[in-house]
N, C-alpha and C positions, 0 to 999 in steps of 0.2 A: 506586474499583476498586483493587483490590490490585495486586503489582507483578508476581505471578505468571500473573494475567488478563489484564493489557494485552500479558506478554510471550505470549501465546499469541494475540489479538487481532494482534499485531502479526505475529505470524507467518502469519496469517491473510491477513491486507492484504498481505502480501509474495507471497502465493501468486497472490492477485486481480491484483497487479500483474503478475505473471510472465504469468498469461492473459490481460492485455489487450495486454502486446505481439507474444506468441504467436497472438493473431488481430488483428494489427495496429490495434488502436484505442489504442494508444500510441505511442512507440518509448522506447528505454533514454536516450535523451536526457530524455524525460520525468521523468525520475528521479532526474535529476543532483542535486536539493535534496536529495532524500533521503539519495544517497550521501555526502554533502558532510557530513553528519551524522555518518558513521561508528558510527552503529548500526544495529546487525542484531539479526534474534529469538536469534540465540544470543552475542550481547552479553553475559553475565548475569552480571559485574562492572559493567555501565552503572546508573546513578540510574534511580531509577523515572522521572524527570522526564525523563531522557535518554531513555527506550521511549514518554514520554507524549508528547514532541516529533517522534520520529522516526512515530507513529499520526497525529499529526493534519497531519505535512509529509502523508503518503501518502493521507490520507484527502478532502485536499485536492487533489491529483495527481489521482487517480482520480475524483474529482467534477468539478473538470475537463475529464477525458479522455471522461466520461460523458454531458455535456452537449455538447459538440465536434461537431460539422455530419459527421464521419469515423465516428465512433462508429452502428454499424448497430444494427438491429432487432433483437431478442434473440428468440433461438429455441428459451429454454428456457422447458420449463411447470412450472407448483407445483401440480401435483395433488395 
């Protein structure tokens, strides 16, 4: 993946994060590993490896958060 995909991928996963504490199937503690990191999608003096590190902390976060006994019934459809 290029550096320009994952940094829009990652902006992605930032947004996914933001809606799962917004309907509480997080909280912002959840996230702390990711902060800790200190990249964000508009980083873009960061390493590709630094945007590839900060997708898979969050993709990990969120797959966690996903799987979690808290985490409700989803009430969207893909028609």
């Amino acid at each position: 993946m290029k550096k320009q995909e994952l940094v829009q991928y990652h902006s992605l996963l930032v947004l996914l994060g933001q809606e799962y504490v917004r309907r509480g199937d997080a909280t912002r503690a959840d996230f702390e590993p990711y902060r800790k990191l200190g990249v964000t999608p508009m980083s873009l003096q960061a390493s590709r490896a630094d945007h590839e590190e900060a997708v898979v902390t969050l993709v990990h976060i969120l797959a966690t958060r996903s799987t979690s006994e808290t985490t409700r019934e989803s009430t969207v459809a893909f028609d």
